[in-house]
C-alpha positions as a Markdown table, in Angstrom:
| # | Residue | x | y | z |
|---|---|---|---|---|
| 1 | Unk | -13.2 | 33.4 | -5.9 |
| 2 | Unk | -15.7 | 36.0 | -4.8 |
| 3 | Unk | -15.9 | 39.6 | -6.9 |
| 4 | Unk | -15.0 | 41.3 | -3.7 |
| 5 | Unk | -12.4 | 38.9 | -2.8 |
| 6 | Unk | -10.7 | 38.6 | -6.7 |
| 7 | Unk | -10.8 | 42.2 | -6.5 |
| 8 | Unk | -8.8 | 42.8 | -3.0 |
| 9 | Unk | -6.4 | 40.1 | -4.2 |
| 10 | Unk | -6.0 | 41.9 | -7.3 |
| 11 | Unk | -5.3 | 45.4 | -5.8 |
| 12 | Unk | -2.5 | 43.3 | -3.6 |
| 13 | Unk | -1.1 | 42.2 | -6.7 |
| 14 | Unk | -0.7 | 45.6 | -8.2 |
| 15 | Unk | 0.9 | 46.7 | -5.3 |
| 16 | Unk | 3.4 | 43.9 | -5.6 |
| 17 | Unk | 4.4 | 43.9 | -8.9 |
| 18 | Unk | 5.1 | 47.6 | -9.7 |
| 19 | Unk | 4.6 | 47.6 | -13.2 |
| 20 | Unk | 6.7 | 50.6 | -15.4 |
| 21 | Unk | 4.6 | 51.3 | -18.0 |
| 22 | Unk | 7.7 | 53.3 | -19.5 |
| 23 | Unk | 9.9 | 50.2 | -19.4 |
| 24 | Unk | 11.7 | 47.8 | -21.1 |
| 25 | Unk | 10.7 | 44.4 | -21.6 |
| 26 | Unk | 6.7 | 44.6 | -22.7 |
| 27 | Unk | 4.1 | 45.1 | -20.0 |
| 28 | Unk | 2.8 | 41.5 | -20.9 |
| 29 | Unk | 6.4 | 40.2 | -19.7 |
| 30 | Unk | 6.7 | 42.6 | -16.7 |
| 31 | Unk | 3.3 | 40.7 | -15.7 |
| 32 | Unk | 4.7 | 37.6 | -16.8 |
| 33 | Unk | 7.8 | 37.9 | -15.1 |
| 34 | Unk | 6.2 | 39.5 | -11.8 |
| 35 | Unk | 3.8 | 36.9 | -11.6 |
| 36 | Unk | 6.4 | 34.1 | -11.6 |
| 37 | Unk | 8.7 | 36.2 | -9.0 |
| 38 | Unk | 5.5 | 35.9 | -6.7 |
| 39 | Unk | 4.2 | 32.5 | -7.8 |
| 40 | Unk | 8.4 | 31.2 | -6.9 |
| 41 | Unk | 8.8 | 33.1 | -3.8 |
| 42 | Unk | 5.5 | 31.2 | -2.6 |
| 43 | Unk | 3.4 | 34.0 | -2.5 |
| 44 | Unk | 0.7 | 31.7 | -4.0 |
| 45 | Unk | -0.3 | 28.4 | -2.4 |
| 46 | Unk | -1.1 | 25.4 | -5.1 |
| 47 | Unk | -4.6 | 25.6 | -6.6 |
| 48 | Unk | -4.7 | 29.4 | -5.9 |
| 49 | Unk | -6.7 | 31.6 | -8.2 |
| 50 | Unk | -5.4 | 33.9 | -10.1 |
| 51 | Unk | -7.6 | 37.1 | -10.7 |
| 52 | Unk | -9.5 | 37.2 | -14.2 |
| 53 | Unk | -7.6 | 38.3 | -16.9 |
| 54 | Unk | -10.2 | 40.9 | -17.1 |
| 55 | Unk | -9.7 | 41.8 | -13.1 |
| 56 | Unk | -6.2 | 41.9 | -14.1 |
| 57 | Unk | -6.3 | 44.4 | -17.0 |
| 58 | Unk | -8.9 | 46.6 | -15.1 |
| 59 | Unk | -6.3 | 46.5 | -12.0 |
| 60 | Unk | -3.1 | 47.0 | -13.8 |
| 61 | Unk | -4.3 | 49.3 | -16.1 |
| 62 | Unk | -3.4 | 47.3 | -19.8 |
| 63 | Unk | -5.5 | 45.5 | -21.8 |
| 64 | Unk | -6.9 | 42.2 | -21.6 |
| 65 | Unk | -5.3 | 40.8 | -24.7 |
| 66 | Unk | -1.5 | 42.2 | -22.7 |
| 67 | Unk | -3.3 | 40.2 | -19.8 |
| 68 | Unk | -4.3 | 37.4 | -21.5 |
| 69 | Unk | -0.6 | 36.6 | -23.2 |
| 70 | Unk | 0.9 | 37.0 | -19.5 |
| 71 | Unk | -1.0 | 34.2 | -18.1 |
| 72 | Unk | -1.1 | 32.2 | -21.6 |
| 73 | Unk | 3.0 | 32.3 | -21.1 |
| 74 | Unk | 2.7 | 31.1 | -17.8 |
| 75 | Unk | 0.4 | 28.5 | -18.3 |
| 76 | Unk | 2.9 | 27.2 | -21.4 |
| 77 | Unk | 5.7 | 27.0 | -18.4 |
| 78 | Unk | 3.6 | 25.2 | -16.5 |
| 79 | Unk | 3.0 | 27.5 | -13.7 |
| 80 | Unk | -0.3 | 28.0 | -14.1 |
| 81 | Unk | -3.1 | 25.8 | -15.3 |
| 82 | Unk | -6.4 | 27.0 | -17.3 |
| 83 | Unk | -9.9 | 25.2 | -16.1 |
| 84 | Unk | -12.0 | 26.3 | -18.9 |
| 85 | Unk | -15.1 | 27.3 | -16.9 |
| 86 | Unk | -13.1 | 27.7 | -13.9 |
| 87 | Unk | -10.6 | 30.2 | -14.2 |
| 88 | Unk | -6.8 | 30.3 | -14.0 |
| 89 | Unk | -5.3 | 28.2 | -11.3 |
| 90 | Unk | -1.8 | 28.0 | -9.6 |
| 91 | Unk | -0.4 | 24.8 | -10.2 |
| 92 | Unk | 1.3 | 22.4 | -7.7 |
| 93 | Unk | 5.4 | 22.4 | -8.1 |
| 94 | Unk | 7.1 | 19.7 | -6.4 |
| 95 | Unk | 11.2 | 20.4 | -6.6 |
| 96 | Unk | 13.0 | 17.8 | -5.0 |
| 97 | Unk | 16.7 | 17.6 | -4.4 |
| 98 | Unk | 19.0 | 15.2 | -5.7 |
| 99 | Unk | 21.3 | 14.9 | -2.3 |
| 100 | Unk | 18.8 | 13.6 | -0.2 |
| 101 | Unk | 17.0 | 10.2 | -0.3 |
| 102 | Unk | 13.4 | 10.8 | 0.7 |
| 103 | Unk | 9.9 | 9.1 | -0.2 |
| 104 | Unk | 7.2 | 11.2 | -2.7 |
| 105 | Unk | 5.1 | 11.4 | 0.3 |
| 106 | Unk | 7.5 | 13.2 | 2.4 |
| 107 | Unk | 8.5 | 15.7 | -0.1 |
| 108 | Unk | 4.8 | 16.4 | -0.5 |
| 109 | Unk | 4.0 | 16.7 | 2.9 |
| 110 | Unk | 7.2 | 19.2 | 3.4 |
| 111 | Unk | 5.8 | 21.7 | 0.5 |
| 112 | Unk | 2.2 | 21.5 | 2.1 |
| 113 | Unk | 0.5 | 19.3 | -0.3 |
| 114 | Unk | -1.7 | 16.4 | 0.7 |
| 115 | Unk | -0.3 | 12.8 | -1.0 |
| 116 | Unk | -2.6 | 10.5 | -2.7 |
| 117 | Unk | -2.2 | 7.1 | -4.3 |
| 118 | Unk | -4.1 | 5.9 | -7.2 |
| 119 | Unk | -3.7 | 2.1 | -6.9 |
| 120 | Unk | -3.8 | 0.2 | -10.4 |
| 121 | Unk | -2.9 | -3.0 | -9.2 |
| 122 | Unk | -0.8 | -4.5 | -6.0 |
| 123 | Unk | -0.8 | -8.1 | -7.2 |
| 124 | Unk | 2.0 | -10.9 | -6.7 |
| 125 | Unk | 3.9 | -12.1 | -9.9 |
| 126 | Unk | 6.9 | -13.6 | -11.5 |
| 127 | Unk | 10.0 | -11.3 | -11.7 |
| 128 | Unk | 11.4 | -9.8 | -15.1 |
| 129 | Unk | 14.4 | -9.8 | -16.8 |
| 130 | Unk | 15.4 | -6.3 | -15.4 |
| 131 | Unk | 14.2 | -7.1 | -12.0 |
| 132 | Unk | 16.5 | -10.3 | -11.9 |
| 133 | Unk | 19.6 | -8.3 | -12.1 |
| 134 | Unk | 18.3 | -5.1 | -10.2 |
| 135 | Unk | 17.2 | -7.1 | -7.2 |
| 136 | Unk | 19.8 | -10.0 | -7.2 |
| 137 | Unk | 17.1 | -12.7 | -7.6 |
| 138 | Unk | 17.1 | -16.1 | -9.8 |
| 139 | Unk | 15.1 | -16.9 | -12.7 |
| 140 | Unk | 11.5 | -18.2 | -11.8 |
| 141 | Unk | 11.3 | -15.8 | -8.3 |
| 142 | Unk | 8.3 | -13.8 | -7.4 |
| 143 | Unk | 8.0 | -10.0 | -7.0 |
| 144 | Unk | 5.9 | -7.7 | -5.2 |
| 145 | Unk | 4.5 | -5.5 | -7.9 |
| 146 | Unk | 3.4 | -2.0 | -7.0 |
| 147 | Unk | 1.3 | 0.4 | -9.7 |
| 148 | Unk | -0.2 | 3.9 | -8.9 |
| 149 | Unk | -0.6 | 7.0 | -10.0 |
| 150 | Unk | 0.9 | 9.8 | -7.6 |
| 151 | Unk | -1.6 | 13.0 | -6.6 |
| 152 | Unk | -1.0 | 16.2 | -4.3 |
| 153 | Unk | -4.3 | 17.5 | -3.6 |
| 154 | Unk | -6.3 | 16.0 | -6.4 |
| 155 | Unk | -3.6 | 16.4 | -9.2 |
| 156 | Unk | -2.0 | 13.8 | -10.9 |
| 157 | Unk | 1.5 | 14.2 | -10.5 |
| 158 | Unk | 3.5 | 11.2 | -11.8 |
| 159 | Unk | 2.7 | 7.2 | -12.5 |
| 160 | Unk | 4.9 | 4.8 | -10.4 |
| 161 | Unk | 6.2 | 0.9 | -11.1 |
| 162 | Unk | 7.7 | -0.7 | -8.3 |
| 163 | Unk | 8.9 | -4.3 | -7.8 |
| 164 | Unk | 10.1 | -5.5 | -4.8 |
| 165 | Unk | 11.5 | -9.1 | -3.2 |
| 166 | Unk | 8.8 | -11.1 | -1.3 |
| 167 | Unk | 10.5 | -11.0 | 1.5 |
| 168 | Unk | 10.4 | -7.5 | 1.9 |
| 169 | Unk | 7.1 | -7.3 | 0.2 |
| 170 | Unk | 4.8 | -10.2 | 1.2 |
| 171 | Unk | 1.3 | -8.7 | 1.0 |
| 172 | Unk | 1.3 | -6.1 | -1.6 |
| 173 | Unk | -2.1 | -4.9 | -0.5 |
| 174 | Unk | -1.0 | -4.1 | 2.8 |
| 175 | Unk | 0.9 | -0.7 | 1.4 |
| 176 | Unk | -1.0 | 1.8 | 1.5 |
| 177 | Unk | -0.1 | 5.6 | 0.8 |
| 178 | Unk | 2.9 | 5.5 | 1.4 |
| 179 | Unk | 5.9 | 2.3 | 0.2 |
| 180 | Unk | 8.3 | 3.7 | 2.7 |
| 181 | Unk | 6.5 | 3.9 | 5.9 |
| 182 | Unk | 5.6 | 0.4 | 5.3 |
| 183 | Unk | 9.6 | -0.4 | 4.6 |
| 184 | Unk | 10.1 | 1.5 | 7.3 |
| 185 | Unk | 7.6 | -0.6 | 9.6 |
| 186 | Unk | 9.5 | -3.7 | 8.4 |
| 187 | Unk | 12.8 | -2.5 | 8.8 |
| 188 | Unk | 13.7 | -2.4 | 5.4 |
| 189 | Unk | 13.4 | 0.7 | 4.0 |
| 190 | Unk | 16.2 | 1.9 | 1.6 |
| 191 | Unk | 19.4 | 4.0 | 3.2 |
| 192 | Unk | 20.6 | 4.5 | -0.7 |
| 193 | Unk | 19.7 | 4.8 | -3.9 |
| 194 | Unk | 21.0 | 4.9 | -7.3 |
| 195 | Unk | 18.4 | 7.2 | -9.6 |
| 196 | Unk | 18.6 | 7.5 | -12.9 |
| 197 | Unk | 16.7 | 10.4 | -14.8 |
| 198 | Unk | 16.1 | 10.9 | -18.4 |
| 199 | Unk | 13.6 | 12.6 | -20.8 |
| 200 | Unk | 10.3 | 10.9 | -22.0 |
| 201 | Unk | 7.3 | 11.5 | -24.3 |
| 202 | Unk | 3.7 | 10.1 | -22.6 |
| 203 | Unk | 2.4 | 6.9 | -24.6 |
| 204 | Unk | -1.1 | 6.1 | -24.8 |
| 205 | Unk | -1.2 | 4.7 | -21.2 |
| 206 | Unk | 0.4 | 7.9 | -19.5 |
| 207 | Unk | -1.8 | 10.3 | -21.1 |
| 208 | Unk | -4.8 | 8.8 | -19.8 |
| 209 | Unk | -3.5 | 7.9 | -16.4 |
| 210 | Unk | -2.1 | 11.6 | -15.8 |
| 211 | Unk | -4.4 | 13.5 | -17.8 |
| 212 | Unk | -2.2 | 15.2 | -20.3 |
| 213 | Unk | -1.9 | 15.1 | -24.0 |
| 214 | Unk | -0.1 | 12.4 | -25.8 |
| 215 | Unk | 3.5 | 12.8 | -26.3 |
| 216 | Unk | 4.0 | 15.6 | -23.5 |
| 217 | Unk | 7.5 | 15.6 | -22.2 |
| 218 | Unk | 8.2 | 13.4 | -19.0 |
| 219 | Unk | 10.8 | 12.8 | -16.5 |
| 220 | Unk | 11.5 | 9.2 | -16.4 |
| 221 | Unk | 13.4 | 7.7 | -13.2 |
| 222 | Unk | 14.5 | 4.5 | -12.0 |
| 223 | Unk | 15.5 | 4.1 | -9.2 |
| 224 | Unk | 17.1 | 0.8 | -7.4 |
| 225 | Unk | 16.8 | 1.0 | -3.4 |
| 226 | Unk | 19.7 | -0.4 | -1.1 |
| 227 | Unk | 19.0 | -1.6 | 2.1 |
| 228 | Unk | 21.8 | -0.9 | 4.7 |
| 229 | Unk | 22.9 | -4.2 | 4.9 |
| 230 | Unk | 23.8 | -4.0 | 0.9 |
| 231 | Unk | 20.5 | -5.6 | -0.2 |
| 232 | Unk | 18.3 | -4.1 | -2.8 |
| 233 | Unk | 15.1 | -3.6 | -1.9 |
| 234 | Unk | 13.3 | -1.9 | -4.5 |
| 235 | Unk | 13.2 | -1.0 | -8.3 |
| 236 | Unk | 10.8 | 1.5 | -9.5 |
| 237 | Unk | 10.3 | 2.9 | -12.3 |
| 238 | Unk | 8.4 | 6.6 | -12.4 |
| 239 | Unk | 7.1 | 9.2 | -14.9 |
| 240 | Unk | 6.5 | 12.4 | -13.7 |
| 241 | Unk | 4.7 | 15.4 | -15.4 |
| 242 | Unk | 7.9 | 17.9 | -16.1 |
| 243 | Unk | 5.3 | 20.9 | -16.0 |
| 244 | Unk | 5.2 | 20.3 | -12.1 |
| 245 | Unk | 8.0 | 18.2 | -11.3 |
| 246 | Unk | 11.4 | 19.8 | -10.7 |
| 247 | Unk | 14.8 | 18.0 | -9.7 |
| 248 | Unk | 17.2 | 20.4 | -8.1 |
| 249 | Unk | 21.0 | 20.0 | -7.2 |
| 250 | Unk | 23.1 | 22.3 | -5.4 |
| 251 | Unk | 26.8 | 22.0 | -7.3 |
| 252 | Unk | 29.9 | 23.3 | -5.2 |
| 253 | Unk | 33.6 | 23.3 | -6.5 |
């Protein structure tokens, strides 16, 4: 970001989040708390920079330590993200709902962001013990198997598993960004699913692969795809980064 332009997007952001300096909470959590307001209501498009912290403080009119702790708090939710060097960026949030069956790519495409696959292998091979009863199929019976790592932009949102019958699946390497356009093409894309989610800490393999530090929380999902003839088409298995991934259900009495 420019001086001139950091500082015009700063004097917009004072504007917006009408700080009280006589006020209860802290000034730090009125920025903290203004910022996310902003950041929610998609005032901020992913990858955004945020003014310096010493932009900020000049702007507002607090220090650059009350600054500093705003965005630190932030960053520790997972709103923002620090490029040391760089500055401090707004980070891609992907909040998808749990009443509607749609594809990563299409949920990314809806919020804005561009979908990338990170393909670590599409190969042929002999079907597990999970994939047996999942997918219906006898002992000895050959999958498609599917493993990538999921981008928006160029972030690394979440690593993917996916097994599939050969029948639905006969060249693995002709998927390409996206599993359910190719279902689709084929006539078998899933018109259910049954998704289970639970909590996970990153091993070795999904710290390197997503970029994060060892042990950071996960979401982990599998899901098991039903065509609409009754057939299951797909299990995958997915671990996505909880500091941009949300899951959101709408609950009704």
């Amino acid at each position: 970001m420019s001086n001139i332009a950091e500082s015009q997007e700063a004097d917009s952001l004072v504007a917006e989040l009408k700080l009280d300096p006589t006020a209860s909470p802290h000034l730090y959590l009125q920025v903290r708390n203004g910022l996310e307001r902003l950041i929610r209501q998609g005032r901020f498009s992913a990858d955004d920079p945020l003014p310096s912290e010493r932009v900020l403080a000049d702007k507002l009119g607090i220090s650059r330590v009350t600054a500093r702790k705003a965005i630190g708090a932030l960053v520790d939710e997972g709103l923002v993200v620090r490029r040391h060097g760089s500055g401090n960026y707004i980070a891609p949030m992907l909040e998808q709902p749990l009443t509607r069956l749609t594809s990563f790519t299409e949920e990314l495409k809806q919020r804005g962001f561009v979908p990338h696959s990170r393909w670590i292998r599409r190969v042929i091979s002999v079907v597990g013990p999970e994939e047996m009863v999942a997918l219906g199929l006898p002992p000895g019976e050959r999958v498609a198997r599917l493993e990538r790592v999921r981008l928006a932009d160029e972030t690394p949102m979440a690593y993917e598993a996916s097994a599939l019958p050969i029948t639905v699946v006969p060249d693995p390497e002709a998927v390409t960004d996206s599993l359910y356009t190719y279902l689709a093409e084929r006539d078998c894309v899933p018109a259910r699913a049954l998704q289970h989610i639970r909590a996970a800490n990153a091993n070795a393999r999904h710290a390197e692969l997503l970029g994060i530090p060892l042990g950071q929380a996960l979401l982990f999902i599998t899901r098991i795809g039903y065509h609409s003839d009754g057939r299951p088409v797909e299990i995958t298995h997915t671990w996505c980064r909880s500091d941009y991934y949300d899951f959101v259900a709408e609950l009704r009495r």
